[in-house]
N, C-alpha and C positions, 0 to 999 in steps of 0.2 A: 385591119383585115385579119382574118381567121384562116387559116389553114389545115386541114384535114388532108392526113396522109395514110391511105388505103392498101392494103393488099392486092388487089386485083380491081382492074377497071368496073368490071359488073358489080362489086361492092361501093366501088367511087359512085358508079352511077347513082346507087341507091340514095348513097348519103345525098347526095348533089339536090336530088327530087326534094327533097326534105327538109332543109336550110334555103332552097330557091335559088341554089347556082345553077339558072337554065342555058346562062350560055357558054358554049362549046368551043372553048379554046384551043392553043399547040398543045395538047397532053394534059388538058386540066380543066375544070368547070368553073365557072367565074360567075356571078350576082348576088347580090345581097349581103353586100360586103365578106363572102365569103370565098374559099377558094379550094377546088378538091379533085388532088391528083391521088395518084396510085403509084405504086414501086414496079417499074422497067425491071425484068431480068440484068441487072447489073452486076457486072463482075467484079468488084472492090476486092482486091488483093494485095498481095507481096508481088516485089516489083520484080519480074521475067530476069532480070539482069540477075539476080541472089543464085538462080539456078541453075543460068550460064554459068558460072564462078565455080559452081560446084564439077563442073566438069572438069576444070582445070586441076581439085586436086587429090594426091594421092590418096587411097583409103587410110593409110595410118595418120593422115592430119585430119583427118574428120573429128570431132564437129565443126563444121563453120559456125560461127555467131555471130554476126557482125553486132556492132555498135545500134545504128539503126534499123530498122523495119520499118521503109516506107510503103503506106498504102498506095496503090492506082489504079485508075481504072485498064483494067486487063481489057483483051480483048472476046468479041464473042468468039463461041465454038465452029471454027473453020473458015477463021479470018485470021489474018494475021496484023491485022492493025484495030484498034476501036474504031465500030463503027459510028457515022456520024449521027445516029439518029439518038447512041447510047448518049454521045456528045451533049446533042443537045438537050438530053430532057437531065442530066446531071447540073446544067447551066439553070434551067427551066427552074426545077427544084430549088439548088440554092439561091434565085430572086425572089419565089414566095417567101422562102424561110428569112430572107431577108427586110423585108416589105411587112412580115406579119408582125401583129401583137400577143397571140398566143397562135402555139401548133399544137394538133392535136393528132394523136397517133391511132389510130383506129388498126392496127395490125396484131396478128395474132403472135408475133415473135417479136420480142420488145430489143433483145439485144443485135438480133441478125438485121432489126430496123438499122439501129444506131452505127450498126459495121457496114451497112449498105450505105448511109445515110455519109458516113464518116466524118472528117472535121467538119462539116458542113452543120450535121445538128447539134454539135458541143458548143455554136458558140452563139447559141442561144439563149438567152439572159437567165439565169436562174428566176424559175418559178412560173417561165412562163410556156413551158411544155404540159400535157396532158396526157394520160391516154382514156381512149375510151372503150368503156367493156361492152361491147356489143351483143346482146341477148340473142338476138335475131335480125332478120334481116326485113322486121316490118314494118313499116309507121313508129310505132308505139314502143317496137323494140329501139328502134333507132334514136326516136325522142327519148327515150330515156336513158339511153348511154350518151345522148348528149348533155344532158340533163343532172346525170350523178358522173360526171368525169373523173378522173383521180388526178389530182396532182403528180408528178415522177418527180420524186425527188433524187437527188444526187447521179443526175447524167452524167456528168464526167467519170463519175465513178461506175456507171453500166459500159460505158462504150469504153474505159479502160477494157473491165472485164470480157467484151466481150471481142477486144482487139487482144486481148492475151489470150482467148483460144486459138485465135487466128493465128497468133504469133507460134503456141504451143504444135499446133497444127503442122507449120511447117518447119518448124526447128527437129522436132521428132521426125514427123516422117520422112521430106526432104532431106536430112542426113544420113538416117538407119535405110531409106532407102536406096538412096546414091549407093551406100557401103555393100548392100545385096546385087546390085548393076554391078559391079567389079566382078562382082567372084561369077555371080550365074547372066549376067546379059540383061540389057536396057528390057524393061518390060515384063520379065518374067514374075520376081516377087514384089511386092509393095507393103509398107509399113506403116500401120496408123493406128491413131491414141484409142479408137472406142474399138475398130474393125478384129485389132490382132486380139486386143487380149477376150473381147465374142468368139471368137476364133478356138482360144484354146479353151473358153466354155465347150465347146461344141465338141472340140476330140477328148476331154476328158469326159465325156459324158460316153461319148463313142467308145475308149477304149474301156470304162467301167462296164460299160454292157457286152464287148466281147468278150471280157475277161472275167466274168464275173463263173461261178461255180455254182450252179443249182444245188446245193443243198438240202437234203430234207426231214423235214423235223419229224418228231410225233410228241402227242398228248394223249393220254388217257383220262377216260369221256365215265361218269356213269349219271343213272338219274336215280330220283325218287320222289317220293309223290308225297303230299303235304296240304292237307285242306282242300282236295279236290283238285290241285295243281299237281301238275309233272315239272320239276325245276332240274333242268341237266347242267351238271358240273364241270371242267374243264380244269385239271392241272398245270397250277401254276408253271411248272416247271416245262420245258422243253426237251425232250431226250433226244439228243443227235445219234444215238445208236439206240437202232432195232431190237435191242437184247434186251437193253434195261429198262426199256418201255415194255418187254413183254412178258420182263422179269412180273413186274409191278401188274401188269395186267392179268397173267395166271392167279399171285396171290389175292389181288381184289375179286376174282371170277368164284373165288375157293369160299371167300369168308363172308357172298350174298347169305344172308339171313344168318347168319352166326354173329360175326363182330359189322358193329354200326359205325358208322363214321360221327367225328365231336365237333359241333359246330363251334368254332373258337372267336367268330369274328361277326358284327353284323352293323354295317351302317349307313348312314343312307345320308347324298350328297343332293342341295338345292342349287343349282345352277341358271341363270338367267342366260338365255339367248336371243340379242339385242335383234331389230329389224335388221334386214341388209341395206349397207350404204348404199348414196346413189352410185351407177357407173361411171369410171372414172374411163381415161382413155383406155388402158391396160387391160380394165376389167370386160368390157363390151368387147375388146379384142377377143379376149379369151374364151367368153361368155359367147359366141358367135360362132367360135372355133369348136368347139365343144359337143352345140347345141345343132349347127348344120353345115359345120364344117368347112365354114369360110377360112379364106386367111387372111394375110396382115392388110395387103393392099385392099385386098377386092371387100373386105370390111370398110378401111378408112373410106373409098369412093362412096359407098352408100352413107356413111356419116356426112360426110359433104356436102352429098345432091340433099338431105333432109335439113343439113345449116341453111343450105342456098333457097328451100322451099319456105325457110322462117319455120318447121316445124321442132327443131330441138333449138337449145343453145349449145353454142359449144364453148370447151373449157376457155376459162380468162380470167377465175379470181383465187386467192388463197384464202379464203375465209376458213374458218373453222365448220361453221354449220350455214345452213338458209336459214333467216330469222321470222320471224310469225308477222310480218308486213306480208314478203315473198310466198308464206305459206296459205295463208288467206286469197291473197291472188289469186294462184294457183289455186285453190279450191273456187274461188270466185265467176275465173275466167276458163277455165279447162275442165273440171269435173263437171259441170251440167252437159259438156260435148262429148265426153267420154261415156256417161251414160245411157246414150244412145245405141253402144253395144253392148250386149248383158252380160257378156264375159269381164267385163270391165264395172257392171254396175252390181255385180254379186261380190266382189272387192269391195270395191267403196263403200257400200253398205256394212262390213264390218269391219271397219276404222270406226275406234271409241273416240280419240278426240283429234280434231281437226286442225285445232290454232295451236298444237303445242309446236314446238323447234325442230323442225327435220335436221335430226345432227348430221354431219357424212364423215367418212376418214378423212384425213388431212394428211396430203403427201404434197409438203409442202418446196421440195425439190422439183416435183412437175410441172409443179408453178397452177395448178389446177385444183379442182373439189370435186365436181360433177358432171354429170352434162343433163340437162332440167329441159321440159318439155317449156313449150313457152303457149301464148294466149291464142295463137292462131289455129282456125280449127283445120284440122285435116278432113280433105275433102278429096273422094278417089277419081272424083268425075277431072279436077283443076288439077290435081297433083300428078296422077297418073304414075304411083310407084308401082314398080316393078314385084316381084313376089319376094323376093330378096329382102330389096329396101323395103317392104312391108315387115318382113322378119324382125332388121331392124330395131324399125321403130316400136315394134309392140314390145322386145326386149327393153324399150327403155321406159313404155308404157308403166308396164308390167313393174320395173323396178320404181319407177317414180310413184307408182302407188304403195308400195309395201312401204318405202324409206319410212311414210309415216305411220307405218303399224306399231301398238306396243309391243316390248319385250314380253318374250316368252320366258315361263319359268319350268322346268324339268326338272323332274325327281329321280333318281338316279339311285340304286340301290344297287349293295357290294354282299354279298353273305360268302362266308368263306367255312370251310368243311376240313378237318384233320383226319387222317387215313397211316397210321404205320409210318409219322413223319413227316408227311407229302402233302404239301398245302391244295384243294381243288377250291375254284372260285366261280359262281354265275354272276350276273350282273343284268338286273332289267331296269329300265326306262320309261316314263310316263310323263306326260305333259300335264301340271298342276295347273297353270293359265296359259292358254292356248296362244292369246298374239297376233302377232302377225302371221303366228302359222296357218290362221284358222284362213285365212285367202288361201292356200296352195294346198295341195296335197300334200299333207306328208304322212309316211308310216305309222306316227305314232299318234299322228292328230286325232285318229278318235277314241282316243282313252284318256276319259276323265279321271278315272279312279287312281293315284297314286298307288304302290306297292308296300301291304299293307308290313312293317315290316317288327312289328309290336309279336308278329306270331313267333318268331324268331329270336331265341335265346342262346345266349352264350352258356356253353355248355351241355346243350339237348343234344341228345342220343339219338340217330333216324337210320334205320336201315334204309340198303340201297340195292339197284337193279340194274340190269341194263349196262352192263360194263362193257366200256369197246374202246379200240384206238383209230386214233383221224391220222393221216400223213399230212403234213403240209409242206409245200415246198414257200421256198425265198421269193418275191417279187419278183420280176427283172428290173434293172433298172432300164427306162424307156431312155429312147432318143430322145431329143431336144427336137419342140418344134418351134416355128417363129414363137407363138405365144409364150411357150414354158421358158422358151431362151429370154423373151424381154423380163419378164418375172424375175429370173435370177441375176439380170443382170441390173434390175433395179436396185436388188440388196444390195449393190458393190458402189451403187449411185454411178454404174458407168455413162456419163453424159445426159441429155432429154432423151424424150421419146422418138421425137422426132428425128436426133441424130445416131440413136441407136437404128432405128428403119434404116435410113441410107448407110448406113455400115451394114448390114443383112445383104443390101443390094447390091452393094459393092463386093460383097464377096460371094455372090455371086455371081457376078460378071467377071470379076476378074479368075474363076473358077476354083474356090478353093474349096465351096462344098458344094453341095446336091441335095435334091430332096427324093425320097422315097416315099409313098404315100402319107406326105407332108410331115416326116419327118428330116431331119436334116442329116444328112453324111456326109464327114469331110472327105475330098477328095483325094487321090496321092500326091497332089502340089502343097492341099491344105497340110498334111500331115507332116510333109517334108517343112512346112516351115514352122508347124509346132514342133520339130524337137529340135530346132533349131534355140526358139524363144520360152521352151515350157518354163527353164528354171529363171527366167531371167524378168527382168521389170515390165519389160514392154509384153510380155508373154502372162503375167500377173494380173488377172482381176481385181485381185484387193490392193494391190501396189496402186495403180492406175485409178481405182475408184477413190482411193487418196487422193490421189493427184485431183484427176477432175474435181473431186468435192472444193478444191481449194483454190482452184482457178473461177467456180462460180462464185464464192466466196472475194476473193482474192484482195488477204489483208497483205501477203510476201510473196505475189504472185510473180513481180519480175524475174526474182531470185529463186524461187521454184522451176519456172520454168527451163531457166539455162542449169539450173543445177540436175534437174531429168534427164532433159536432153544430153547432158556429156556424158551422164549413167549409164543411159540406153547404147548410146554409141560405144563408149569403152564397155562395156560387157560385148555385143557384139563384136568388134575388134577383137578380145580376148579368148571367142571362139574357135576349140579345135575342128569342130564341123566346118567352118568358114575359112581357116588360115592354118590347115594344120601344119604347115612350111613355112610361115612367118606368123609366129604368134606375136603377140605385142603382150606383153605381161600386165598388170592393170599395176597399177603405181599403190603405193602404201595409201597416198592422197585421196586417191580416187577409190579404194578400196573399203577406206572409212567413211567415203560418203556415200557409198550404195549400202554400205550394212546400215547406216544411219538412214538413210531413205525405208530400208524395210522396215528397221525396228520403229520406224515414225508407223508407218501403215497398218 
């Protein structure tokens, strides 16, 4: 027998239709020697009694660690015992898993499978797990991720890793947190491995932008004319005082048509600008956010309803590129549908080659590449999306046709001007091959002519005209919004995407920030417990992005872990904000192993 294990019942079902398990069993589909359940809201945790224990003891013997960390089934939310129904489809599960010849994992989180799953799927014989990448949710999607399954190699080794976040999870927070319960009260703050240190993203971005100084610059501007061009100049230099911009401004106003300026410098850069990747999760967030101002959630749902309609895939592979089978498909099965609207067949038509490799970025921590339109047509009468989810999908439309446009080449020209010392510099732009620009609008897309820059010698003499100064002030720096905070906080690799979102959520529920016209402000709780943590590990993006990197990874994962967790806790302990009447002084020991924690990160 074969076992298929599903995310969500409505995805079991599909599978089920498919392979010919029609009939409808306790929590599972059965026929044709096949068998296919779905994943119960199951609470597979650390055992209630760990956090009892913590009650009993004082803050200065914090950390607890014990020896072991058993999993169990926890109870559901606002019961105090497991329910029986959890009961039995945990019993349900492990007799397929036991009964079958191969299992197949059809879910979109492989490790939070394996932690749900717990001993139960480690002791499955090597070799005979699968998982399947699931394109879509159609016939043909469906046959062919049965079709091309992947072998999972070294399970014991995913569900190690992904019972040592669990474990990381609660030895950090559960301690650092207990240690916050003493000093301010059961419930007020809370401490965790992705949550805090987003957290002090957000107030350092907050206090950068209160504290920042509008400063303002000036440059001095002149033109002159050259073959029938006016080419305006801008000094290199920046003058932060008014006087010496206007020094320089009087003597250039004095010496129009008297003294010329020496052209000292002229050269001209070829740049290639490649097609844009497909959308990755990250980018369609941001891309959505931007373009109409959605946000994080009310994006993901309409990604959803378009997985659920079989019209996108969503992410499941780490490839490097889509390879020219894939790419033929998709031109095969999707572009004679797409030409049916002419906004979409004035693109297609200039795409020069069709069967080359749709390369995409490789962010290969997401555990993803793209999200690819797949063969089934979109139809507004059956589908019935909303204007939103229309938005959407034409974003992904849109991007899934450029992926295969060629790269664009741009000419890029620098002439630079000497003046009484004072470098001034212009700079123009022209598209040499168009690309994939030639689908979109861009600025510079209709000029063919490169800059011609042969007119232009080192050494010529031009008088000049036209002398003025610009003010420019500083940027501000912006707030963080959901998007711009997942962005930064990918560079640090805090966590997936997935459990950076429920960190967002989590603090705002627990209310440490706020939004302002979808910006994010931390609150005065948040604040209070970033200067609590600014200097310290758990308060560290790049400290913590460490960590995490190494937990997914996780070749010294045990020994990481308990070594973090007594860092975090003795540095808390050792704060005067926290204990300024009983400090605990951090020991030589312990003091070598958090500098040695940093300078690893």
């Amino acid at each position: 027998m074969i076992t298929i294990i599903a995310d969500t019942q409505h995805i079991a079902k599909q599978y089920a239709k498919i392979v010919g398990a029609s009939d409808e069993e306790n929590h599972y589909y059965a026929g044709n020697d096949y068998a296919v359940t779905w994943l119960e809201d199951i609470h597979l945790g650390l055992s209630p009694e760990l956090s009892k224990a913590l009650d009993t003891l004082p803050p200065m013997e914090l950390p607890m660690i014990p020896e072991k960390l058993p999993v169990v089934l926890l109870p559901q939310k606002g019961q105090q015992k497991s329910g029986e129904k959890m009961m039995n489809y945990a019993r349900i599960l492990s007799r397929l898993i036991a009964n079958s010849t191969y299992v197949y994992l059809a879910t979109s989180n492989l490790q939070a499978t394996l932690l749900k799953g717990g001993p139960m799927l480690i002791t499955i014989p090597k070799g005979f797990l699968f998982q399947l990448c699931c394109r879509s949710l159609s016939p043909k999607g469906i046959r062919d991720s049965i079709m091309n399954r992947q072998q999972i190699r070294g399970v014991q080794q995913k569900y190690e890793q992904a019972f040592n976040k669990q474990k990381a999870d609660w030895l950090v927070s559960a301690n650092a947190t207990h240690l916050l319960e003493k000093v301010y009260g059961k419930g007020v703050h809370k401490i965790d491995r992705i949550a805090t240190p987003l957290l002090s993203l957000i107030c350092r971005r907050y206090k950068a932008n209160k504290g920042q100084k509008m400063e303002a610059v000036y440059q001095v501007n002149f033109s002159l004319e050259r073959n029938g061009e006016v080419h305006r100049f801008q000094s290199d230099k920046r003058f932060a005082d008014v006087a010496a911009a206007n020094a320089l401004y009087v003597k250039m106003r004095s010496a129009i048509g008297k003294k010329p300026v020496i052209i000292s410098k002229v050269s001209v850069n070829t740049q290639k600008e490649p097609s844009p990747p497909l959308f990755n999760y990250q980018d369609v967030l941001i891309a959505a956010n931007v373009k109409y101002g959605f946000g994080v959630i009310y994006t993901t749902q309409c990604l959803q309803k378009l997985f659920d309609f079989g019209l996108i895939t969503w992410p499941f592979s780490s490839k490097r590129h889509i390879g020219q089978s894939e790419v033929r498909e998709f031109w095969n099965n999707t572009v004679n549908d797409l030409r049916s609207d002419i906004k979409w067949e004035r693109m297609i038509l200039k795409i020069a080659k069709r069967d080359r490799d749709c390369y995409t970025e490789h962010y290969g921590r997401c555990g993803h590449v793209g999200i690819c339109l797949t063969e089934r047509k979109y139809n507004p009468y059956l589908h019935k999306l909303t204007q939103d989810e229309q938005r959407i999908y034409d974003l992904i439309v849109e991007r899934m046709i450029l992926a295969f446009g060629e790269d664009a080449q741009i000419n890029t020209s620098t002439v630079t001007a000497e003046f009484d010392g004072h470098q001034f510099s212009f700079t123009k732009s022209a598209i040499k091959e168009k690309g994939w620009t030639a689908m979109v609008n861009r600025k510079n897309a209709n000029s063919y002519h490169p800059v011609v820059n042969h007119r232009w010698n080192k050494g010529d003499k031009e008088h000049f005209y036209g002398v003025s100064i610009t003010k420019k002030g500083c940027a501000a720096v912006r707030l963080h919004t959901a998007e711009t905070l997942l962005v930064e906080a990918d560079l640090f690799d805090l966590g997936t995407t997935k459990e950076k979102i429920n960190a967002i959520r989590m603090l705002f529920e627990q209310g440490y920030i706020d939004t302002f016209e979808k910006e994010m402000v931390p609150t005065e709780k948040g604040l209070a417990l970033y200067s609590i943590v600014r200097d310290m590990i758990i308060g560290s993006p790049q400290h913590m992005g460490y960590f995490n990197r190494n937990l997914a990874e996780g070749p010294y994962c045990k020994a990481m872990v308990k070594m973090y967790a007594e860092a975090i806790v003795r540095e808390l302990q050792a704060s005067e904000t926290l204990f300024a009447t009983r400090i605990q002084p951090i020991s030589r020991e312990t003091r070598e192993m958090i500098e040695y924690i940093k300078d690893k990160a």
